[in-house]
Each structure stands twice: as C-alpha cells, then as structure tokens.
ZAROMI-260106 format. One record per residue (C-alpha): x, y, z; residue number from 1. Coordinates in steps of 0.05 Angstrom, whole numbers, plus 5000, padded with zeros to 4 digits. Last residue first. Example, Ala and Ser with C-alpha at 12.3 -4.5 7.8 and 13.67 -1.06 7.14 Angstrom:
// ZAROMI-260106
+------+------+------+-----+
:    u :    v :    w :  nr :
+------+------+------+-----+
: 5273 : 4979 : 5143 :   2 :
: 5246 : 4910 : 5156 :   1 :
+------+------+------+-----+
// end
This chain:
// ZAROMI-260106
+------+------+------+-----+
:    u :    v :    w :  nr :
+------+------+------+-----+
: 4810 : 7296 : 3396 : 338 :
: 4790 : 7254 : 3331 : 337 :
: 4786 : 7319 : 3286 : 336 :
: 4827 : 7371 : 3313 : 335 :
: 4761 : 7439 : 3317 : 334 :
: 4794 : 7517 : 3332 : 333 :
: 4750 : 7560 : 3368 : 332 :
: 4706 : 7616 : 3331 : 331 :
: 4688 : 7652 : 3382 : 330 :
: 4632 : 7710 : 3352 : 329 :
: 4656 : 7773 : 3400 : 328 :
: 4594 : 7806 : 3432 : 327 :
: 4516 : 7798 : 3433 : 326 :
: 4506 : 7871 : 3406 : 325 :
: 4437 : 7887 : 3410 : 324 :
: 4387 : 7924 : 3370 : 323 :
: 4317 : 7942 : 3382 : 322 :
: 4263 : 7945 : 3334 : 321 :
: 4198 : 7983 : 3329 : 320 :
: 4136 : 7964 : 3286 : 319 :
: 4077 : 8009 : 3300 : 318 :
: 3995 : 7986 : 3299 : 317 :
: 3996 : 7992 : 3381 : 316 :
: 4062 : 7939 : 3391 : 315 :
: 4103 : 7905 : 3328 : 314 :
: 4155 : 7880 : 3343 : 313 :
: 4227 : 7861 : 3305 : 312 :
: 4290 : 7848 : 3351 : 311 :
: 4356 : 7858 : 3319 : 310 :
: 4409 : 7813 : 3333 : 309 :
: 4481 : 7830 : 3330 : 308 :
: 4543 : 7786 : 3323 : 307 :
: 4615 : 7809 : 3324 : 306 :
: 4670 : 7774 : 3276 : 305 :
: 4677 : 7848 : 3241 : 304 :
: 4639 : 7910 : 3290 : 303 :
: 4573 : 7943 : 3254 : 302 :
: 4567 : 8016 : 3268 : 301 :
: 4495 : 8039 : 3254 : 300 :
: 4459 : 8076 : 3215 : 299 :
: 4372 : 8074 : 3227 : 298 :
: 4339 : 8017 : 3218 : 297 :
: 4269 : 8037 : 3185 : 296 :
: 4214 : 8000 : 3184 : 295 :
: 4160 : 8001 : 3121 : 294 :
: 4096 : 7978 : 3121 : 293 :
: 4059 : 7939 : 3060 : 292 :
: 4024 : 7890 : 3097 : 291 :
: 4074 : 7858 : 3076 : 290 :
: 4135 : 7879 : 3110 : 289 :
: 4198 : 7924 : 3076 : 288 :
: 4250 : 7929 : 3128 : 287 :
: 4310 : 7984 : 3109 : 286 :
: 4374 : 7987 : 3128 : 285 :
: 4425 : 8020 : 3155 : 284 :
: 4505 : 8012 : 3156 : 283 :
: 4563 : 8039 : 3192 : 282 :
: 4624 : 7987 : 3180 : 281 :
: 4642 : 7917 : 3187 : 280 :
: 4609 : 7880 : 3126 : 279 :
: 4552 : 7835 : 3125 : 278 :
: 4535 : 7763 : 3139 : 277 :
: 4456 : 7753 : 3151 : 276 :
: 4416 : 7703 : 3198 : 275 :
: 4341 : 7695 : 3197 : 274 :
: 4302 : 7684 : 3264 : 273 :
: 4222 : 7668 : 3252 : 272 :
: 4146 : 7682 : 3285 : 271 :
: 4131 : 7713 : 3217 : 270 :
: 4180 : 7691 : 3152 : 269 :
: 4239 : 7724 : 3136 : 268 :
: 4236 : 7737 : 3063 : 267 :
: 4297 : 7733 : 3021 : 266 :
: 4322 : 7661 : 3023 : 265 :
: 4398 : 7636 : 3002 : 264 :
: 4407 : 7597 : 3067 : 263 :
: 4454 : 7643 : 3104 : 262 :
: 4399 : 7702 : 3090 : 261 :
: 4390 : 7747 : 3021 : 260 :
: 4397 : 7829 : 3032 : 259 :
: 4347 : 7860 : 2986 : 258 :
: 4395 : 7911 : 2944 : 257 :
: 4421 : 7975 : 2943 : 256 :
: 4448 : 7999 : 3015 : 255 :
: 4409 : 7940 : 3051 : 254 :
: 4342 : 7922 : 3036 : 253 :
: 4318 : 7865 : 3099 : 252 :
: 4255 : 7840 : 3063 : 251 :
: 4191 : 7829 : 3114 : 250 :
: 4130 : 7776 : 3139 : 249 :
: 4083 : 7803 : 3174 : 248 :
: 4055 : 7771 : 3255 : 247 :
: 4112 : 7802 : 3286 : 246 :
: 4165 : 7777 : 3339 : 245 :
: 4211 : 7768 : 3268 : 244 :
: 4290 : 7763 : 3308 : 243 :
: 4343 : 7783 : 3262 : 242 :
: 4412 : 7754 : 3269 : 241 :
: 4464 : 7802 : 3242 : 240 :
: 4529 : 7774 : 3233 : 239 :
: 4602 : 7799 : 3229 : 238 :
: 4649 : 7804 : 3166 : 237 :
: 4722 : 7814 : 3149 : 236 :
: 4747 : 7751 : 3183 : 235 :
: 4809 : 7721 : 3161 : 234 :
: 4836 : 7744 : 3231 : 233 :
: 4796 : 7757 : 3285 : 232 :
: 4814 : 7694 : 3318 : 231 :
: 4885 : 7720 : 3326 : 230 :
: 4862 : 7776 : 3368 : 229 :
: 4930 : 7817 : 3389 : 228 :
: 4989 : 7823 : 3438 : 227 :
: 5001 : 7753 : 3441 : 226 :
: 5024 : 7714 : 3514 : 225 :
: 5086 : 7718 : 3528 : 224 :
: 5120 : 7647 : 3544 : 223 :
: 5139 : 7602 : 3605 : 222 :
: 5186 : 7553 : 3616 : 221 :
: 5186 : 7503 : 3667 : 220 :
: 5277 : 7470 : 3667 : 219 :
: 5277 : 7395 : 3667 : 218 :
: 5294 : 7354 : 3731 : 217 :
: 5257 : 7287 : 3702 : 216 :
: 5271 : 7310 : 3628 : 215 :
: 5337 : 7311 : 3640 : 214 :
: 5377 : 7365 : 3616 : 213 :
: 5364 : 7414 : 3562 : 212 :
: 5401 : 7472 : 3582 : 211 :
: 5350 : 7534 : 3569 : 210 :
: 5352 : 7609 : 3542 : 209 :
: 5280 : 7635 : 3524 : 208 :
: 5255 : 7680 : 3461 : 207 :
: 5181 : 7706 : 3458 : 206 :
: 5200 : 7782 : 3488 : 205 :
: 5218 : 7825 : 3439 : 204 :
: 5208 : 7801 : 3368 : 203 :
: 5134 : 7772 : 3396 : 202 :
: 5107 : 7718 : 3350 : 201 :
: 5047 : 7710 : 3319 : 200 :
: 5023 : 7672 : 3260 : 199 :
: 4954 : 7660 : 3229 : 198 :
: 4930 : 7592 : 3182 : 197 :
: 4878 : 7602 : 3135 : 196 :
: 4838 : 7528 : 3146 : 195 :
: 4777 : 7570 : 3115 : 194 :
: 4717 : 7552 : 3175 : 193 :
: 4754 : 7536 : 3227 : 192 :
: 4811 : 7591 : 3207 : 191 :
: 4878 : 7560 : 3248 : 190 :
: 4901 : 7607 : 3295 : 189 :
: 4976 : 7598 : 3301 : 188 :
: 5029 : 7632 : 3368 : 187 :
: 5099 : 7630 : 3361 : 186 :
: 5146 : 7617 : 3425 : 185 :
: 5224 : 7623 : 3408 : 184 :
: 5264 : 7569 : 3446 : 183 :
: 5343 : 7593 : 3447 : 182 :
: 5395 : 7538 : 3463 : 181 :
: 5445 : 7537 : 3530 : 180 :
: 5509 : 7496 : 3517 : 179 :
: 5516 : 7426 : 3544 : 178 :
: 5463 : 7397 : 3503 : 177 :
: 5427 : 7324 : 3511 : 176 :
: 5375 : 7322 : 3450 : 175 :
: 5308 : 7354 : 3455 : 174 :
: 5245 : 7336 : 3482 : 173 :
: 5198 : 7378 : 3504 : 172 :
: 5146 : 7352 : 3541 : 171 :
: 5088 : 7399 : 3562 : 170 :
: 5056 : 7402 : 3633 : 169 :
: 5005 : 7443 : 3606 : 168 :
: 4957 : 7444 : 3545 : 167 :
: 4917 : 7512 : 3544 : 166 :
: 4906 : 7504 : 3469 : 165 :
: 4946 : 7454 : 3436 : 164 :
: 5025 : 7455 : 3445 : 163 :
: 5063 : 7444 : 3385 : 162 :
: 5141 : 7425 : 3403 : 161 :
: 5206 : 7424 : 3363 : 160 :
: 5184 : 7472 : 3303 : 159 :
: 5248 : 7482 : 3259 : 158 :
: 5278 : 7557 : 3258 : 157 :
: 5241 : 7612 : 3224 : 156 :
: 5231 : 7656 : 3286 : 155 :
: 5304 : 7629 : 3306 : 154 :
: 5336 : 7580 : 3353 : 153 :
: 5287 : 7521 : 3357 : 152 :
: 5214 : 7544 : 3346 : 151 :
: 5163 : 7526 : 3400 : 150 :
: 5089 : 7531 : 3370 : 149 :
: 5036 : 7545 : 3408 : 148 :
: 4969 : 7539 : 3386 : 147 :
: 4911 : 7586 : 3396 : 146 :
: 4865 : 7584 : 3470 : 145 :
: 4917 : 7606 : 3500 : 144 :
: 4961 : 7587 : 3575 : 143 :
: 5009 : 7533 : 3536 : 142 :
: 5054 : 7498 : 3581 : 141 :
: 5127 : 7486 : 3583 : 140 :
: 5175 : 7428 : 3604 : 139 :
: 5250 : 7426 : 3581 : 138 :
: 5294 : 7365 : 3546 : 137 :
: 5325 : 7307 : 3545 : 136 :
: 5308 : 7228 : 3560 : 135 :
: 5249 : 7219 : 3510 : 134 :
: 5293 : 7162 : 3464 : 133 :
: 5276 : 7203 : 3404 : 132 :
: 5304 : 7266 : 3430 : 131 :
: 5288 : 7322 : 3368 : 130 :
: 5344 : 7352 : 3348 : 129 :
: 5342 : 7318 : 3281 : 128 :
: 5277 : 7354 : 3270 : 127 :
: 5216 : 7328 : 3243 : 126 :
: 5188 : 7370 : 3186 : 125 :
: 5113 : 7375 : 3170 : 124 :
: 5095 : 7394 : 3109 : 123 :
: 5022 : 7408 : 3085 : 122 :
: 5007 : 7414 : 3016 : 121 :
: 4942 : 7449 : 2976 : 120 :
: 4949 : 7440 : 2905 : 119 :
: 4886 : 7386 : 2886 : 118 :
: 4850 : 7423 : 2930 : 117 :
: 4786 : 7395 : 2945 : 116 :
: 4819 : 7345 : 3002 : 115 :
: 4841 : 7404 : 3047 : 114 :
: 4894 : 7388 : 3098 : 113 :
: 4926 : 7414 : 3158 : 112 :
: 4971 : 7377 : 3207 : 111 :
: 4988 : 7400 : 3274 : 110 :
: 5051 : 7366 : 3307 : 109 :
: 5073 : 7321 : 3370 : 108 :
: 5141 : 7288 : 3379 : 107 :
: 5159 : 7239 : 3438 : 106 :
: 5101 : 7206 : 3440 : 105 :
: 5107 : 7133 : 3494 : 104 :
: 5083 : 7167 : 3544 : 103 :
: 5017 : 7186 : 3504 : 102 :
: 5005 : 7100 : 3506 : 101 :
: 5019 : 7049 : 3470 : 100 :
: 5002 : 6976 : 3490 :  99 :
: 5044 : 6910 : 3485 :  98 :
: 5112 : 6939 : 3470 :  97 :
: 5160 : 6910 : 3426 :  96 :
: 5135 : 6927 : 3355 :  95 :
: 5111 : 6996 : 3373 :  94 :
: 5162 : 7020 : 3410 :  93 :
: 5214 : 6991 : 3354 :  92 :
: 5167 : 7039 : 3305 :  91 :
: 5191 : 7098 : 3352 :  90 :
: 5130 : 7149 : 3369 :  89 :
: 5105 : 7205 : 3337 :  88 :
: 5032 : 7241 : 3346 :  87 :
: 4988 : 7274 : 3295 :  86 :
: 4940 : 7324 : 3320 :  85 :
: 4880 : 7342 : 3264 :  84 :
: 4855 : 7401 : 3230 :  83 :
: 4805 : 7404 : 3175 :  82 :
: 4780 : 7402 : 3099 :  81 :
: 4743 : 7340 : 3061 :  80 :
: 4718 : 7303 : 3126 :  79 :
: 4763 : 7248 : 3162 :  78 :
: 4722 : 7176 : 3186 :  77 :
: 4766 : 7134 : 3157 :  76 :
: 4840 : 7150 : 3135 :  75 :
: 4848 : 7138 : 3066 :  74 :
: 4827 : 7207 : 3038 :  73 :
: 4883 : 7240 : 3079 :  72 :
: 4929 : 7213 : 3031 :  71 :
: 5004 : 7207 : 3054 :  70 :
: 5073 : 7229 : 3033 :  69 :
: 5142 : 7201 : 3059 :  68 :
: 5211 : 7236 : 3074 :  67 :
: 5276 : 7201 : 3093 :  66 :
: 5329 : 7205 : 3155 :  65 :
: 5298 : 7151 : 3183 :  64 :
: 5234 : 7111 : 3157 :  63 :
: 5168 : 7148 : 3158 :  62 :
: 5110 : 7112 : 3182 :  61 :
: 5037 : 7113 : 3165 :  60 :
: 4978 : 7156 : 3188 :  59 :
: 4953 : 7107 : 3239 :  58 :
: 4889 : 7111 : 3292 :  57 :
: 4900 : 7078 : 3353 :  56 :
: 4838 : 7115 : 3378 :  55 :
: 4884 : 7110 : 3444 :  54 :
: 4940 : 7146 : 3421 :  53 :
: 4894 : 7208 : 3418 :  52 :
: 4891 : 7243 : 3353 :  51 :
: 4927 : 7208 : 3289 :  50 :
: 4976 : 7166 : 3294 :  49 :
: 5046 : 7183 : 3266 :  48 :
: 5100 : 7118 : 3273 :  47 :
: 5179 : 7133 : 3267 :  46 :
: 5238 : 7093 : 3237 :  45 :
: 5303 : 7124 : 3285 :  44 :
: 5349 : 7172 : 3255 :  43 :
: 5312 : 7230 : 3264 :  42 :
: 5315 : 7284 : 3206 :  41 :
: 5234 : 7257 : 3180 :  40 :
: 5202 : 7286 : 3137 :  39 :
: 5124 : 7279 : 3131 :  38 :
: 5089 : 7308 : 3067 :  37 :
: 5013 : 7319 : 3074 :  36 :
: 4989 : 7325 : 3007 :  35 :
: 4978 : 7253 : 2984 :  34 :
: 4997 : 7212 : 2921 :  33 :
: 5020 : 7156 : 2971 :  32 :
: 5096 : 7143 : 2990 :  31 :
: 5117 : 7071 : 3020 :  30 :
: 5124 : 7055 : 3092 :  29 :
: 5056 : 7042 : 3111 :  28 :
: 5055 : 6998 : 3175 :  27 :
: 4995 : 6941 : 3177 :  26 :
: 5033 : 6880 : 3158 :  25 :
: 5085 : 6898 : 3222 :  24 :
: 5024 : 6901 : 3277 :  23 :
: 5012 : 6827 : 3250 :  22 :
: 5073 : 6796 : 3262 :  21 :
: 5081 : 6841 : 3320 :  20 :
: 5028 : 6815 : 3355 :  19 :
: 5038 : 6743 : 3325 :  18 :
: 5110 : 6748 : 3354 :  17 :
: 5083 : 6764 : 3416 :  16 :
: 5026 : 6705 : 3420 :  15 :
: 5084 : 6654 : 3400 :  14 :
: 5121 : 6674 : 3461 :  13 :
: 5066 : 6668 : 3504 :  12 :
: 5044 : 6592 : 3481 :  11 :
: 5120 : 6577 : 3489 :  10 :
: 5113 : 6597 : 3557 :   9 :
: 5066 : 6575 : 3570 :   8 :
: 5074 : 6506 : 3535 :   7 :
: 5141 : 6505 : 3580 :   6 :
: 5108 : 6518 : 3648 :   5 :
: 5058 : 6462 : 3631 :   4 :
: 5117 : 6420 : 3613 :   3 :
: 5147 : 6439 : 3682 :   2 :
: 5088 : 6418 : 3719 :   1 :
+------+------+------+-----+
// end
C-alpha cells in the first residue's frame, strides 16, 4: 500500500512538472517585427491571451519592467484589420496552477491592429500601479454600448481598467493606497468598418475620488454617461436601399451622374433591392426605367449613418415611390474571439 501511495505520488509529481515543462516551451518572450507593442511597468513576468481565457489563446509574454512587440499575423484564425480583448495574468499563475481562469486576470486592454499597414502601431502600456497580486482596488461597471476606459489621475493619465460594453461588476485593481486617487472615465468607439478610434470624456463630471482597499470591501463607482453619438463618428454618409416592386429595370441619376450600387452595378434589376452610399444633405434624384419612363424623386433631406429605402411601384401605367426612413444604422463594435 505505501509503494502504491509513493508511485502516485511520484506519478503526480512528474505529471506537473511535465505541465509546466511543456506550458514553459510555448511562452514568447522575445520581440517579433509586429505592431502591437506591449510594455510592461509591473514587476512581475506577465502572460496576454487573447479573448476569453478559455480559448486559451496566447499573445506572448512580457518580462518585468521591459517592453515586447508581437505579430498579429501569427495568431491563427485573426483577419487583416480588427479589435480584439487581451487579458493579463502572472506567468508564475500560469506555471503553478492547473487551469486558468478570468479570476486569475488582473489587467484587461483593447488592442487594435491593421495587418495592411505596414505603419499602423498599437501600444498598450501596463501600469506600475496596476495590483498584480489582485488584492487592491475599486469595482465599477460599464452602462454603454462603447468602451470605457478608466484613466489614473488625469485625462491623459495611464489606462488602469477597459471595460467592454455594458460589462459590470468590474475589477479594478490597483495597488494598496492610503491617500484617495482620481479615476477619470473616457469613453472609445472603435470604427467597425475603419478601426478610427473616438474619445470622450466629460471635463466636468467624469472624475471620481476612491481609497483603494480590498478588493472584497471595494468602493462601486459609477460614471457619466457621454453627452454625444460616438457611433456617428467617422461616418459622413447614410444609405439608401431601393426596393424595384416593378416589372422595368431603372438607373438611379443623382445630381450629375448615374449613381453605381455597393457592388459596382448601375442597373437595378426588376423584382430586386440595390443599396447606395450617399452624402448627408437634401438631395433628389432621378429614375430612368426601360421602357423608357422617367420617375422623379423629389428633394429630400438625407440624415449621415441613417438608412432609407425607397419603394419603387408601378400601379395603373404610373410609377410612384415612397420613402422611409428606417432610423439610426448601429454599427456595434466586433473583438474577435469574444
């Protein structure tokens, strides 16, 4: 009995040291030719995955108090231009402990990249204040659908938290303090579509005062929502959709010249729905069909990031057309491997 208690544990010792054995040989330490630059202040050797914890998908690691560059291109699975979540832990959490999980993160960030540009960097800075060892700090939550960024100190002070949209229950973890701090709240609407990246923050109102104590009697803290759209930013245009309930075929002619689809075409076809960009602003236009009819469309006000759709008929021998607004296009924000 107590040799079979001995191969055990033997047999169980042996199995951890292959787990980290083996979770050590697949750590990135060393710099790639990459844009996103991670620096980390902390002085504890720190792990990013990517997305949830449990896709137990790795960026790399940064060692302390040193900086360390990755390539986007070698993570599998990532398209040429997006948004993702990267999440921190302790490298000595990873070696020792058998699974990871999101208690384990005690620093979470947005990261931006765009493959096609050879000049496009994303830096993410990990603050020194930062409390590796998750024991300090304040709770908040995040009540929009943009990204919430908690600034230490200042407007332009270090990011200590990013909160994705309408994420609650938020750690913060900062190191043990015995004088109050100053969280400022900033608000970022990443562009889906351009990865433009939009800041808001509220000189009057965004700032709170908090003790960071421990993180089991931590202080709530709530922020001002923003005063304006973000989502309409980096969007000068709004789209028409045209609905064809005829049996002709038409050209949409706009102020000067046949107005071409999403897809490049100029005809929309009988029975069909075409979609156009165009500018905000009062516009007409002109529908040339061929049976050789004209339709009219007489001026109207066209909102930016609003969609329309026009509905073509033809009823009696006339065509006739009706226009609705359909209301603010939502352009939501997209983390890969969320």
């Amino acid at each position: 009995m107590k040799v079979l208690k001995k191969f055990v544990l033997l047999y169980s010792l042996l199995f951890l040291i292959s787990c980290a054995s083996t979770r050590n040989q697949n750590i990135n330490f060393y710099n790639e030719s990459g844009s996103v630059i991670i620096q980390n202040e902390t002085n504890e050797d720190i792990l990013l995955f990517i997305g949830n914890i449990e896709n137990n998908i790795l960026l790399g690691g940064v060692k302390a108090n040193s900086e360390n560059h990755f390539d986007i291109k070698n993570i599998e699975g990532t398209i040429s231009k997006g948004v993702f979540v990267a999440r921190c832990i302790l490298y000595s959490d990873y070696i020792e402990k058998k699974d990871i999980t999101d208690n384990d993160v005690f620093y979470q960030t947005i990261i931006t990249f765009d493959t096609n540009d050879s000049s496009y960097r994303s830096h993410i800075l990990i603050p020194s204040i930062i409390d590796t060892s998750r024991k300090y700090g304040v709770i908040t939550r995040n009540e929009t659908e943009y990204i919430m960024n908690i600034r230490y100190e200042s407007p332009q002070g270090p990011i200590v938290a990013s909160l994705l949209p309408f994420e609650s229950n938020k750690k913060v973890y900062l190191r043990e303090s015995t004088t109050p701090v100053s969280l400022i709240s900033e608000y970022r609407y990443i562009n889906p579509i351009t990865n433009e990246i939009f800041d808001w923050y509220s000189s009057r109102d965004s700032s709170r005062l908090c003790l960071p104590d421990s993180i089991n009697d931590a202080a709530y803290l709530t922020f001002p929502k923003p005063e304006i759209d973000l989502t309409s930013e980096g969007f000068s245009c709004c789209e028409l959709e045209i609905r064809n309930l005829t049996e002709y075929g038409f050209q949409v002619i706009g102020k000067s010249s046949i107005l071409q689809n999403i897809h490049g075409k100029k005809i929309c076809q009988p029975g069909k729905i075409d979609c156009y960009e165009i500018n905000e602003g009062e516009q007409q236009f002109l529908l040339y069909f061929d049976n050789n009819k004209e339709l009219r469309i007489h001026s109207y006000f066209y909102n930016k990031n609003h969609k329309y759709s026009i509905l073509i008929s033809y009823t009696d021998g006339e065509f006739d057309y009706k226009i609705v607004d359909t209301g603010k296009i939502i352009r939501n924000m997209f983390f890969l491997f969320e």
